[in-house]
C-alpha positions in Angstrom: 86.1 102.1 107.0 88.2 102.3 104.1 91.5 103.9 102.7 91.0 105.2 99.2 93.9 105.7 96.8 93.1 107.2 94.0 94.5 106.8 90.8 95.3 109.1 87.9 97.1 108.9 84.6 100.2 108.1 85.0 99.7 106.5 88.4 99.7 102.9 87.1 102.6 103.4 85.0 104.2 104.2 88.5 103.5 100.9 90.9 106.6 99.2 91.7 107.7 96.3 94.5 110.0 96.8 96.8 111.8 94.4 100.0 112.6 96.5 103.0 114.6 95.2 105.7 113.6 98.4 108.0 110.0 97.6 107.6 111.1 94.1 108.3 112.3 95.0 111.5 110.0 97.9 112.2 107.3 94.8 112.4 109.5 92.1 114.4 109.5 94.5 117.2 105.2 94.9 116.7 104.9 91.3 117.0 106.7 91.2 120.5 103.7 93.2 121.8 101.3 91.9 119.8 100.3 88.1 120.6 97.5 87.9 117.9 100.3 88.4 115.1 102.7 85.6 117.1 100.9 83.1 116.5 102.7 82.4 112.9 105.9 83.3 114.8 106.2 80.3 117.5 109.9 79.1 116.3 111.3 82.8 115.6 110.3 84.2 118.8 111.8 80.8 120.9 115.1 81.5 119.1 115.4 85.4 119.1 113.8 85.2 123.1 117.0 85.4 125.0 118.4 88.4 122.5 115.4 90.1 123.1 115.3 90.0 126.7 118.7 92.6 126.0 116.9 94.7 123.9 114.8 97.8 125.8 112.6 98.7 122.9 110.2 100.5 125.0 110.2 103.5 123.2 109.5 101.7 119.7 106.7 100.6 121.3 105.5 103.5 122.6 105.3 104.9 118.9 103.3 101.8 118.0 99.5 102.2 118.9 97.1 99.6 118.4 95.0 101.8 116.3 96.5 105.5 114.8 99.1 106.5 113.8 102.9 105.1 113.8 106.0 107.6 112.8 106.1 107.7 108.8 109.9 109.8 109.1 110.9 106.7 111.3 109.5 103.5 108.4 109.6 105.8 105.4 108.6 103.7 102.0 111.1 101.9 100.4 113.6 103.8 98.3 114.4 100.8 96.2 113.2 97.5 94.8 115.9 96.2 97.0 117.7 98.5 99.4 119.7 97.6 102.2 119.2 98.2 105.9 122.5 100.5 106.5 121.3 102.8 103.5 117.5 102.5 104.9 118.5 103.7 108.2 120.7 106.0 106.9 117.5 107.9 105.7 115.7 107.7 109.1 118.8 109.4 110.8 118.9 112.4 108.4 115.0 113.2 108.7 114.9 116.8 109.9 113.6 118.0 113.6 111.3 120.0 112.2 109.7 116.7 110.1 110.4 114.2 112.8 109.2 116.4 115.9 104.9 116.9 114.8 105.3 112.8 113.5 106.5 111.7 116.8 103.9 114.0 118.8 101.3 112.9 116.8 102.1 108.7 117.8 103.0 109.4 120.9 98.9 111.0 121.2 97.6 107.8 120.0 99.0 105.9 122.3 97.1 106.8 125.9 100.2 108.1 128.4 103.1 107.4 125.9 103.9 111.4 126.6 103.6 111.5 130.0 106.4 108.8 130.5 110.2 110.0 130.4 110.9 108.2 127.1 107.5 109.7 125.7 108.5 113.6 127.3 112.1 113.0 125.7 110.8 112.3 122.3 109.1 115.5 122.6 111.9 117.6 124.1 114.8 116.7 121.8 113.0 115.4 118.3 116.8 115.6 116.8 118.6 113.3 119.9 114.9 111.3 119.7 115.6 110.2 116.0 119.5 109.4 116.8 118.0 107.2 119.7 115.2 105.3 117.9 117.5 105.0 115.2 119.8 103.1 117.3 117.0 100.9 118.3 116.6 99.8 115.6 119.4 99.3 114.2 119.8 96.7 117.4 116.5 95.2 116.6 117.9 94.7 113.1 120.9 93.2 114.2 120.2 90.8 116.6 116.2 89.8 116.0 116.2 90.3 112.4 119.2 89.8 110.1 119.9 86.2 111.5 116.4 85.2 109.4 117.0 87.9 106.5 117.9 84.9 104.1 115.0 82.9 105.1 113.1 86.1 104.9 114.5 87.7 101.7 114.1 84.2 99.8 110.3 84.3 100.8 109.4 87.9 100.0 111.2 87.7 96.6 109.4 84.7 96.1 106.3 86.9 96.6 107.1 89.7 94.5 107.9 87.1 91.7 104.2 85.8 92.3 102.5 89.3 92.3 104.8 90.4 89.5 103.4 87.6 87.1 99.7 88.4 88.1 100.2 92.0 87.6 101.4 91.0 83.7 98.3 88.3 83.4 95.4 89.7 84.8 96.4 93.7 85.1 95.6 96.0 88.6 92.5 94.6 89.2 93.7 90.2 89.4 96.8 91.9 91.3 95.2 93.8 94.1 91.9 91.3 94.5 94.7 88.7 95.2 97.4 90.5 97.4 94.8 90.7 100.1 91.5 90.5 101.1 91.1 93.8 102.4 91.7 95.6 99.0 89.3 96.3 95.9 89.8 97.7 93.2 87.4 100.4 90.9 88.1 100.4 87.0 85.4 102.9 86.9 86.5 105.3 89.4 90.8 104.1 89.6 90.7 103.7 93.6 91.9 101.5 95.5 90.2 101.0 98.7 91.7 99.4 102.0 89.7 98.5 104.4 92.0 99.6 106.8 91.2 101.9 110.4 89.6 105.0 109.8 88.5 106.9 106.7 91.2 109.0 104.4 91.5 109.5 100.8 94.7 110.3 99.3 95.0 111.3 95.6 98.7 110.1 94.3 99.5 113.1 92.0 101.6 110.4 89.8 103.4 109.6 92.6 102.5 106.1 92.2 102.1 103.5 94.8 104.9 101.1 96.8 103.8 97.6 97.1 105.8 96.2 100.2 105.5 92.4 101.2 105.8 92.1 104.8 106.4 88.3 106.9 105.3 89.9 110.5 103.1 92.0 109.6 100.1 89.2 109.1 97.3 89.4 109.7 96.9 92.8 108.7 97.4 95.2 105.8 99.0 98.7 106.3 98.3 101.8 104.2 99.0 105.7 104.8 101.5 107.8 104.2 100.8 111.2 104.1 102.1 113.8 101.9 105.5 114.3 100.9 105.9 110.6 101.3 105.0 108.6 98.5 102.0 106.0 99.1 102.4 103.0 100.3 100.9 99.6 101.1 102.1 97.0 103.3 100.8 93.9 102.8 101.3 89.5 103.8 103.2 87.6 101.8 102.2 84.6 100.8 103.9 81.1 102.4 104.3 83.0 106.0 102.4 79.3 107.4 105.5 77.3 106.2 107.8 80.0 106.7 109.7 78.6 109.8 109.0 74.8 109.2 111.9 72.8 108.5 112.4 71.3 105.2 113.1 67.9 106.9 109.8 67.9 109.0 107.8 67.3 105.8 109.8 65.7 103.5 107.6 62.3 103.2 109.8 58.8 103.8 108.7 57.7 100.4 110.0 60.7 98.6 113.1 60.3 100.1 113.8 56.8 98.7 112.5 57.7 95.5 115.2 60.8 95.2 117.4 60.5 98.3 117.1 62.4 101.3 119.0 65.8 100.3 116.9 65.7 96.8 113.9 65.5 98.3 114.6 68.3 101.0 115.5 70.3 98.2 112.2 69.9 96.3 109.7 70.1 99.3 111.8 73.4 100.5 110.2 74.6 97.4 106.8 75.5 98.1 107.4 78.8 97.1 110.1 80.4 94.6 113.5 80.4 96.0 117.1 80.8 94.3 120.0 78.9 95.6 121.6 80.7 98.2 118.3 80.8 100.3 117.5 77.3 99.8 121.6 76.5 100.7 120.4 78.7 103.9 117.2 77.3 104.6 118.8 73.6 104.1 122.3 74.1 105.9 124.1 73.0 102.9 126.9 74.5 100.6 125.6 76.5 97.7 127.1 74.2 95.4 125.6 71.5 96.4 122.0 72.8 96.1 122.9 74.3 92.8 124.1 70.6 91.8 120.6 68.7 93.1 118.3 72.0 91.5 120.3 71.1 88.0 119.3 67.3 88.6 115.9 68.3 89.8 115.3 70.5 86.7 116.6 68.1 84.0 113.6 65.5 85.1 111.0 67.6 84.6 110.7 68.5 88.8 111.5 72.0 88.4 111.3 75.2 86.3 113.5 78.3 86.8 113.2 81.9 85.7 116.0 84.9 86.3 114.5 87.3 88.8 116.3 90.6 89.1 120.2 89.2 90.1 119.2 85.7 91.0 117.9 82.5 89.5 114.0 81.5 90.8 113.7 77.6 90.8 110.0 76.9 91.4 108.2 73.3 91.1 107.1 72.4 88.1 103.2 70.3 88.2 104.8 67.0 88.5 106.9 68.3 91.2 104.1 69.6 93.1 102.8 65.9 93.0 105.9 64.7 93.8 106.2 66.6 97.0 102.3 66.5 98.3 101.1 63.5 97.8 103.5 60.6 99.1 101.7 59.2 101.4 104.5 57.5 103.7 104.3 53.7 104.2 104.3 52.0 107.3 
């Protein structure tokens, strides 16, 4: 059954992007209970494993029920296209008792027993020591599961929002929502936007506008809510999440390499999706300057295009690059 969002006036004038780290990490620590969404996940989870064994993130995942409802004070939307974890968590620690206490009830309910257990009954006791707590959590999670990847995460959901971004400017709301996801459609006639998400709610946006958040862990699945006074939200894949941990060395083909030399050729077949320097340096191991050197190269034969994006540079391929890099078929 679906989630309608309905539209008025000014609504579409109010859609914006945004990257959240806390969401980020909000869904790492889903995917440790959840081995459909792993399976994408393989290489992140071999090399965050041993960190994770330190981590007690029990009550997290008490708050987390496979279907209902998950703590909106705790992941509130995105307060900027771009905001950083300390000022996102920041805003989770100053939610008030009185706001945090009914949302933590009301997860805890969803998940059979979470309140019976001590973590659940001292939620429920103390809402203003429980947000301090989770909040902590978190900020763990972040620190040690999370922020190790953020530049190979970052460089892939900017690369999204540069995708959507362009649709949104070609085709209008209806070519951007058919293509962020499956699960949405869109109504000219009636200005909803329906989810097909669990259960049935309508929400009217009141010119609040909607949040579009790119997520890496949350795939398969699409997340929208947000009850009032939080402005709507939808959580959605990003695109490239099947690449997303595969070296740019395991599929560099042999015969590209002697075409352009091996560090040329990483560089171009690391570009399946939009990426600016810095997270290709990261994503390669190389210095910055070096990359920037080979993208120049790269873009002066035709290879590559590139586009300012907010405060970076986008290199993407260009046709001929996209060749280039998929079809070499390496020789014996």
């Amino acid at each position: 059954m679906p989630y309608h969002l309905r539209f008025g006036e000014a609504d579409p004038l109010r859609i914006r992007f945004a990257i959240s780290p806390l969401w980020e990490t909000h869904s790492a620590v889903r995917v440790l209970i959840r081995p459909r969404q792993q399976v994408y996940h393989l290489p992140w989870l071999r090399r965050i494993a041993e960190a994770a064994r330190g981590l007690d993130l029990t009550p997290l995942h008490l708050l987390m029920p496979l279907r209902g409802h998950s703590p909106d004070s705790l992941y509130p939307p995105p307060i900027g296209p771009a905001a950083s974890f300390e000022d996102e968590i920041a805003r989770v620690r100053a939610v008030r008792p009185e706001v945090a206490g009914p949302d933590l009830a009301r997860a805890l309910a969803d998940t059979p027993g979470a309140a019976r257990t001590a973590e659940g009954r001292r939620m429920l006791a103390d809402p203003a020591g429980a947000v301090e707590w989770l909040a902590d959590l978190l900020q763990e999670a972040w620190e040690r599961l999370v922020e190790p990847e953020w530049p190979r995460l970052r460089a892939l959901l900017e690369a999204d929002l540069a995708y959507h971004s362009r649709r949104l400017a070609e085709g209008g709301l209806e070519r951007l929502f058919t293509e962020l996801h499956p699960a949405f459609a869109w109504s000219a006639e009636s200005s909803t936007l329906s989810v097909a998400y669990r259960g049935e709610h309508v929400r009217t946006l009141e010119g609040k506008g909607l949040v579009l958040v790119p997520s890496v862990f949350i795939w398969p699945e699409v997340v929208s809510g947000f009850d009032a006074p939080w402005q709507p939200m939808v959580a959605y894949p990003a695109r490239g999440i099947g690449g997303l941990w595969t070296e740019a060395r395991e599929r560099t083909p042999q015969a590209l390499t002697r075409l352009l030399g091996r560090v040329r050729a990483d560089v171009l077949c690391a570009l399946e999706d939009p990426a600016g320097t810095s997270a290709l340096a990261h994503r390669l191991g190389l210095a910055p300057s070096s990359v920037s050197a080979h993208l120049s190269v790269l873009r002066a034969a035709g290879l590559l295009t590139s586009r300012r994006y907010g405060h970076q540079v986008l290199y993407e391929r260009t046709p001929l690059g996209i060749a280039l890099a998929v079809s070499q078929p390496d020789a014996d």
